[in-house]
C-alpha positions in Angstrom: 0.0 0.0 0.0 1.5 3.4 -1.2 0.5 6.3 1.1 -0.5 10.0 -0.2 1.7 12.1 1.5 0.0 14.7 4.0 1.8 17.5 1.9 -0.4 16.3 -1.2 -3.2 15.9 0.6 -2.7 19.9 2.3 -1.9 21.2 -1.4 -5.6 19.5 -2.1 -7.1 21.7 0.8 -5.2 25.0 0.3 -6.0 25.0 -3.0 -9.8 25.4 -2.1 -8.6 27.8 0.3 -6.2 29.9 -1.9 -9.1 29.7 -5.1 -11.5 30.9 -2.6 -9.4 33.3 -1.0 -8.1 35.0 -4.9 -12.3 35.0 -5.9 -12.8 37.5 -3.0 -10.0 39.5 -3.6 -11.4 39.9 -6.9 -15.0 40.8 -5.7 -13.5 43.9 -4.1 -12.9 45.1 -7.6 -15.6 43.5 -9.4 -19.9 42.6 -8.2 -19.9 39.4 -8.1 -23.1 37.4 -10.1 -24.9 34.9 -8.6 -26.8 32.5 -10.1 -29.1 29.7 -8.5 -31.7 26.8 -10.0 -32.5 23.5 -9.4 -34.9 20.5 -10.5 -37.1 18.1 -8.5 -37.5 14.7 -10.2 -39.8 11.9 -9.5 -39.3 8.2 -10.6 -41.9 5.6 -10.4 -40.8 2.0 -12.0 -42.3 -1.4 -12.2 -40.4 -4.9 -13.2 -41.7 -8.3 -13.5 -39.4 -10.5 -11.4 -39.6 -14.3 -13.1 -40.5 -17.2 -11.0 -37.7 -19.1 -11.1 -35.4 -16.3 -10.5 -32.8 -15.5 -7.5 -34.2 -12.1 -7.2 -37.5 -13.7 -5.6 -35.9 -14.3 -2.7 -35.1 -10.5 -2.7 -38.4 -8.8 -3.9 -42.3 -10.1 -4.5 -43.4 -9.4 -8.6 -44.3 -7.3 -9.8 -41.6 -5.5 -7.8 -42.4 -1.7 -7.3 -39.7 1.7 -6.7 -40.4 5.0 -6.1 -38.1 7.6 -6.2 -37.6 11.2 -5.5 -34.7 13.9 -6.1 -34.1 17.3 -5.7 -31.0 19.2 -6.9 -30.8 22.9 -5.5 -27.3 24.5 -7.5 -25.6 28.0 -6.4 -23.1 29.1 -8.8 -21.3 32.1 -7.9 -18.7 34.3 -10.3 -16.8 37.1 -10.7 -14.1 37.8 -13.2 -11.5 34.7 -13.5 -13.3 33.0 -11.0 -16.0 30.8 -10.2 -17.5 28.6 -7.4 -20.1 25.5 -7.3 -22.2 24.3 -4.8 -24.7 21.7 -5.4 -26.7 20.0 -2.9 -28.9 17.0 -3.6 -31.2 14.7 -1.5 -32.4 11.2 -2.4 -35.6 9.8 -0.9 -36.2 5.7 -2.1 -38.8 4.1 -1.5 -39.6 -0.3 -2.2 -42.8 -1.2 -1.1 -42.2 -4.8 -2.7 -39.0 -6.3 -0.6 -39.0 -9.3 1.1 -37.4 -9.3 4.5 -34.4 -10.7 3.0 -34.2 -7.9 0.8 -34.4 -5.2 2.8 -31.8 -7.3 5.1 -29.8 -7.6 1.6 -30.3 -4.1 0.9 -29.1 -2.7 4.7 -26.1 -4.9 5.0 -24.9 -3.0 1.3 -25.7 0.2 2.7 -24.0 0.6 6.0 -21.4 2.7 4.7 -22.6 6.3 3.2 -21.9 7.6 -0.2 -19.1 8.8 0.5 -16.7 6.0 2.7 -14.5 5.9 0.0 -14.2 9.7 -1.5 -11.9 12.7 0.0 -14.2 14.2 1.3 -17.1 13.1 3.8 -20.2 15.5 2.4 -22.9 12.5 2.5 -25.5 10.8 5.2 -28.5 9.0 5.8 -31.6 10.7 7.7 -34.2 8.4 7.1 -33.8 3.9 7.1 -36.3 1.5 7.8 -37.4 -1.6 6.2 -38.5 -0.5 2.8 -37.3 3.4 2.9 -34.0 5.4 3.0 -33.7 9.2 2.6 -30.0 10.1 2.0 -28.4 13.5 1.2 -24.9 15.0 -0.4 -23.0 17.5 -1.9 -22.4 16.8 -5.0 -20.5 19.3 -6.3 -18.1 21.5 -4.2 -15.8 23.6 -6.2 -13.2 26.6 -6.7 -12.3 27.5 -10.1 -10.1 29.9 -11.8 -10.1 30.1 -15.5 -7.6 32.3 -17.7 -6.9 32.9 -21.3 -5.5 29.6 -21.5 -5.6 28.0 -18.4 -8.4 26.3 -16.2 -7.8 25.3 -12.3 -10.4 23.4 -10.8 -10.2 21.6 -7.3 -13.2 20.7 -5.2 -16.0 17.7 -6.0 -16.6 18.1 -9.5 -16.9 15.6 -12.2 -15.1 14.6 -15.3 -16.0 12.8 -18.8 -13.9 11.5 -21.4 -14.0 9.2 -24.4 -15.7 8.9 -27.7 -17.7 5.9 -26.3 -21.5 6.6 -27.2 -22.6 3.7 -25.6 -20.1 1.9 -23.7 -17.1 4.3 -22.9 -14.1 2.3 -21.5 -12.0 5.6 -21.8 -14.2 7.6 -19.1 -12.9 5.9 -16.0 -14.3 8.1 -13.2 -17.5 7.5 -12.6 -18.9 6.3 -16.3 -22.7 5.8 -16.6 -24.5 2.6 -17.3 -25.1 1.6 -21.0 -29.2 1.3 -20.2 -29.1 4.6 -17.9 -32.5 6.9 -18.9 -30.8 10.4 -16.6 -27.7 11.3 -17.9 -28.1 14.8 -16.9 -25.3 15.1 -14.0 -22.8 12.6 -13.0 -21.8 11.5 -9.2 -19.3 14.5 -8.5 -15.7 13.1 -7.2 -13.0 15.0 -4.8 -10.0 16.0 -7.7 -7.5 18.6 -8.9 -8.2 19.5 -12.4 -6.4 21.2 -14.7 -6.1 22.4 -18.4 -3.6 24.3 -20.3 -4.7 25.5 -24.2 -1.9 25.7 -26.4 -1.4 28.1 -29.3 -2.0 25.9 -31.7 -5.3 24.8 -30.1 -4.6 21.5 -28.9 -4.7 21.6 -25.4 -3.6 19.1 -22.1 -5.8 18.2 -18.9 -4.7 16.7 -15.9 -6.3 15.2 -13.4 -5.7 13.8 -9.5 -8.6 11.7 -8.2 -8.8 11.0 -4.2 -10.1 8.3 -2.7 -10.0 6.6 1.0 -9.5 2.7 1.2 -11.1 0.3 3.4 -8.7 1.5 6.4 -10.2 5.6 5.1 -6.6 6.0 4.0 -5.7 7.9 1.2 -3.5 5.6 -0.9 -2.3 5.5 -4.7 -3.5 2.1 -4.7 -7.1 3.8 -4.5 -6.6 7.4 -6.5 -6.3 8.4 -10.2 -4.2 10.7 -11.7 -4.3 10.9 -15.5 -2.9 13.4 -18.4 -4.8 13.9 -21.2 -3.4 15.6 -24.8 -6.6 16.5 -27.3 -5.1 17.6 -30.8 -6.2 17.7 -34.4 -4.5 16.6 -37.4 -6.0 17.7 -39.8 -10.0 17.3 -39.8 -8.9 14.6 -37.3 -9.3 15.1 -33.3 -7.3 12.3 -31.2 -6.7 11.9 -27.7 -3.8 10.5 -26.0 -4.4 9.2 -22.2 -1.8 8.4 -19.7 -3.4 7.3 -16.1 -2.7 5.6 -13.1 -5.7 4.1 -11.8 -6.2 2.3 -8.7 -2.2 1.2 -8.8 -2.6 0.0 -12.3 -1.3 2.1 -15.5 -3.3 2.7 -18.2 -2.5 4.0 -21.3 -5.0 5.0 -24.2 -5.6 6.6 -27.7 -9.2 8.1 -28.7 -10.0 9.5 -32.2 -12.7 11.3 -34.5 -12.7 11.8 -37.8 -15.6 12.5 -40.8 -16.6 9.7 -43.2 -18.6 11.5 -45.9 -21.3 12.9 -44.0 -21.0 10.2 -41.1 -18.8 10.7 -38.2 -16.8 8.1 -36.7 -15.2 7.9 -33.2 -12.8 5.0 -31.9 -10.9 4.8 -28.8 -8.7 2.0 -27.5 -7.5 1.6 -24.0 -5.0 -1.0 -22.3 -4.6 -1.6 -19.1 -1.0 -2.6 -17.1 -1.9 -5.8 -14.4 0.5 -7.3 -12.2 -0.7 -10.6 -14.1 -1.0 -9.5 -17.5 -2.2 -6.3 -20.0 -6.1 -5.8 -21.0 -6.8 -4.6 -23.9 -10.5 -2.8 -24.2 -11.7 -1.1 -27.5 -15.0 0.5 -28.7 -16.0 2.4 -32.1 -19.1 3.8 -33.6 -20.3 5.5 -36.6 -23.2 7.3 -36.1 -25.2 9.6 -39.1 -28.2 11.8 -39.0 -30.8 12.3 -41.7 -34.0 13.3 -42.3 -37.0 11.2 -43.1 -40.3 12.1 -43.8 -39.7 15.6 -42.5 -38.4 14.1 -39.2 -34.4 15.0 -37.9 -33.4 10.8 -37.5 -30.0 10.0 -36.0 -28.7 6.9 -35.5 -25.6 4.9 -34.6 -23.5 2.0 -34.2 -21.2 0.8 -31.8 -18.7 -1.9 -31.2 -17.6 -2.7 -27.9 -14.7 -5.2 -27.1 -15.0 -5.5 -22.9 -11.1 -6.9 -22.4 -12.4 -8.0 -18.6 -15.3 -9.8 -19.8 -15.1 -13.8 -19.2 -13.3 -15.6 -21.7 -15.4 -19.0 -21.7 -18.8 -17.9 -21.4 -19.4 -19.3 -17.4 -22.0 -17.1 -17.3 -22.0 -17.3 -13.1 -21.7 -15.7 -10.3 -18.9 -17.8 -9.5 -17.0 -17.0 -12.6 -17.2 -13.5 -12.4 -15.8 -14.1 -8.4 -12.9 -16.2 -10.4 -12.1 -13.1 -12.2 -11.3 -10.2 -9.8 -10.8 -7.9 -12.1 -14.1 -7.5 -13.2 -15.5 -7.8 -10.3 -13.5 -4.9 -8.4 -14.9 -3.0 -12.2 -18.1 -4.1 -11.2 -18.6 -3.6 -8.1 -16.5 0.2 -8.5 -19.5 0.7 -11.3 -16.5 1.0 -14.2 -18.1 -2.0 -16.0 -21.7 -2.8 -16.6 -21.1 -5.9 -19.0 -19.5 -9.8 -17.6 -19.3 -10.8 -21.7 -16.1 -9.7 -23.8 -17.9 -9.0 -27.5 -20.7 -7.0 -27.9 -23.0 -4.4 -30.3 -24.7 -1.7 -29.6 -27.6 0.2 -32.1 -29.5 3.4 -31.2 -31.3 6.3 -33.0 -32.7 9.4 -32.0 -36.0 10.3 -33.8 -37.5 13.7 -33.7 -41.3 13.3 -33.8 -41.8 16.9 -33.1 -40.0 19.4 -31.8 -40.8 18.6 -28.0 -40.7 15.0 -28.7 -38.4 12.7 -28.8 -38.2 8.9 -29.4 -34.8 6.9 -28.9 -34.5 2.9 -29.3 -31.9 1.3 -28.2 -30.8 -2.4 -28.9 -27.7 -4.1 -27.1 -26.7 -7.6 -27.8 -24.2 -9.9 -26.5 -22.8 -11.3 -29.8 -21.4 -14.6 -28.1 -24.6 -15.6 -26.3 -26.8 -13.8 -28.2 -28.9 -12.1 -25.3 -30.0 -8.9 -25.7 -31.4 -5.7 -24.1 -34.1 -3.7 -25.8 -34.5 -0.1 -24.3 -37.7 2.6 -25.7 -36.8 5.5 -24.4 -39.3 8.5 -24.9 -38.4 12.5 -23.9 -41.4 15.0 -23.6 -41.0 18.6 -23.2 -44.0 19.0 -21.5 -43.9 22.9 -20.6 -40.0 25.1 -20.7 -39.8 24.1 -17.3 -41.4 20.4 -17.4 -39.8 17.6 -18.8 -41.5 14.0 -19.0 -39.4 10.5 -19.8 -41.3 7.4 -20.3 -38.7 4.3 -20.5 -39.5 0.4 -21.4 -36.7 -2.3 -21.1 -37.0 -6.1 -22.2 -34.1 -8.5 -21.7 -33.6 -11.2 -23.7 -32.3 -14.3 -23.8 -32.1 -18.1 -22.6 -30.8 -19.0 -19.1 -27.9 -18.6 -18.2 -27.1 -16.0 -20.9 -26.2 -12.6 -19.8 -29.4 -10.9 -20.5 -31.4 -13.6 -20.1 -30.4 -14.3 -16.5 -26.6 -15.4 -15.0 -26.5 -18.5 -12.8 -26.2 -17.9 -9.5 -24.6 -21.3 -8.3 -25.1 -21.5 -4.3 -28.3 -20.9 -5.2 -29.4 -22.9 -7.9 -31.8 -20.0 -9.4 -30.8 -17.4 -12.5 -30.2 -14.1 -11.6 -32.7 -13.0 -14.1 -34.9 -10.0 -14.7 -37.8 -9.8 -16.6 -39.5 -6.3 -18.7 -39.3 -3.3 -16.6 -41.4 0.0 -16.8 -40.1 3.7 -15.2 -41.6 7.1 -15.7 -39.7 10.1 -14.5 -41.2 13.7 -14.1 -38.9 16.7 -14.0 -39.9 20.5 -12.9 -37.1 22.8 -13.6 -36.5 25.9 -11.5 
């Protein structure tokens, strides 16, 4: 186990201190503009749970969730600099668990949100059998930006990769393949930074903090990556170098224009003590229009390096290969299978209506997951998504259900139904 050094982990606190400390300075000078909003969401769902399946023991069918969220934002700025504060709370609620499920569900939950970040901005208010209200700050941040250079240190979050699907370039906090709210990603403790060069490329860098199972801060547990975004030519690529978890991992992203289509690649490989991983993913996506409807539509390959070689669909093969199941569990990887293809398009049915399919198969065992996705703008401050997933696929497939050996029952879900309402403020 490598240690952090306190000094590091000082720099990470002064630098807060010293960005808040140069905003005010600079307020004296300039009036400072404050800007505040928010949403409140609320998401019912409902999923058929098959008879023979593990999860019976876990929930009664149809198996019922409600949740609730609101995010209330403050963003202050003034000249160079600006500041974030987010705060979000979560109310869940699960009519439809057994007692071993709620018993399943509490014995995962006795840690907050935040056990493993920096920074401890997280708790629980409300926990009983079938409830929990939780609530956080999400994002927490200092920034100064120049003519050509960007300082950022706080909770904040962080995309990369051309993945439109899967994305096994964005390693901090990556959303799931089948995820309906993409809207704002789980904010991390980091030091980020950006320099623009004259020529317009430009390099990012970025230092990750995390607490291990002793609430150490370790390099076995952080991420610190450089990032160099170019063009040659029409071309953009990316170049990644990363240390992740105590593992190096070195990457190479690209974009480029095929006729009127537009096609992204980016491949990643990963440094183990026992050997390299190699992951890849590339799409081509095009848009069109059809009948006097905007259509776009892609589609993706996606090669998952950690994914199980012999198709032991299982619960104890995926424990027989600790790698992806620290990815798993760590939410970096959503997929156990190695070769897979992704196809999704984006129809405009009016203007406040949107329609997006998508179909993900799992080209070894052929299971699949088929998502409807519908987006209403229901009023400029209402928004209303109406989802339906059905997986796919024989027993013991992926989609179709895993085996769960000490069991003797798949782990297998059947079609699933969640509506989400959104008021803006």
């Amino acid at each position: 186990m490598r240690a952090v050094s306190r000094p590091f982990l000082w720099f990470f606190f002064a630098g807060i201190l010293m960005l808040a400390c140069g905003g005010v300075c600079s307020s004296i000078a300039e009036e400072p503009s404050l800007e505040w909003s928010g949403f409140l969401k609320y998401q019912p769902s409902v999923s058929i749970v098959p008879s023979n399946s593990a999860y019976r023991l876990l929930s009664t069918s149809p198996s019922y969730t409600h949740n609730a969220v609101g995010r209330f934002t403050l963003d202050v700025s003034h000249g160079h600099w600006r500041y974030a504060l987010h705060y979000q709370a979560n109310a869940n609620h699960e009519p439809s668990l057994t007692l071993l499920g709620e018993q399943s569900r509490d014995a995962s939950s006795l840690h907050t949100e935040d056990a493993h970040r920096l920074m401890t901005l997280s708790d629980t208010m409300v926990r009983n059998d079938t409830s929990t209200v939780t609530h956080r700050i999400d994002r927490f941040s200092a920034t100064y930006s120049g003519e050509s250079t960007v300082l950022k240190v706080g909770r904040q979050a962080i995309s990369w990769g051309n993945g439109l699907i899967f994305n096994p370039m964005d390693i901090v906090n990556p959303f799931d393949p089948t995820a309906i709210d993409t809207e704002y990603k789980t904010g991390d403790d980091m030091l980020y930074g950006q320099y623009l060069l004259p020529s317009g490329h430009d390099v990012q860098a970025v230092w990750v903090a995390r607490r291990d199972e002793d609430h150490a801060v370790t390099q076995d547990v952080t991420s610190s990556a450089v990032k160099y975004h170019g063009f040659w030519g029409v071309q953009e690529f990316d170049l990644l170098l990363a240390e992740h978890f105590g593992e190096g991992v070195a990457a190479f992203g690209t974009v480029w224009s095929i006729g009127g289509a537009i096609a992204r690649a980016d491949v990643v490989v990963t440094d183990r003590e026992e050997k390299s991983v190699f992951s890849a993913v590339a799409n081509l996506s095009y848009s069109w229009n059809m009948m006097g409807k905007n259509v776009s539509a892609s589609g993706e390959y996606y090669f998952n390096g950690y994914g199980l070689e012999q198709g032991d669909y299982s619960t104890v093969g995926i424990m027989q290969n600790p790698a992806l199941a620290q990815r798993l569990a760590r939410g970096e990887v959503f997929n156990i299978g190695r070769h897979y293809a992704g196809m999704s398009a984006t129809v405009e049915l009016h203007p406040l209506w949107l329609l997006t399919p998508l179909f993900i198969v799992n080209i070894e065992d052929h299971s699949a997951m088929l998502q409807f996705l519908s987006s209403h703008d229901l009023h400029e401050s209402a928004r209303l998504l109406l989802s339906a997933n059905v997986p796919t696929g024989n027993e013991g497939t992926e989609y179709g259900g895993i085996n769960a050996t000490l069991i003797g029952q798949p782990l297998s879900r059947g079609p699933s139904v969640t509506a989400q309402l959104a008021w803006y403020f």
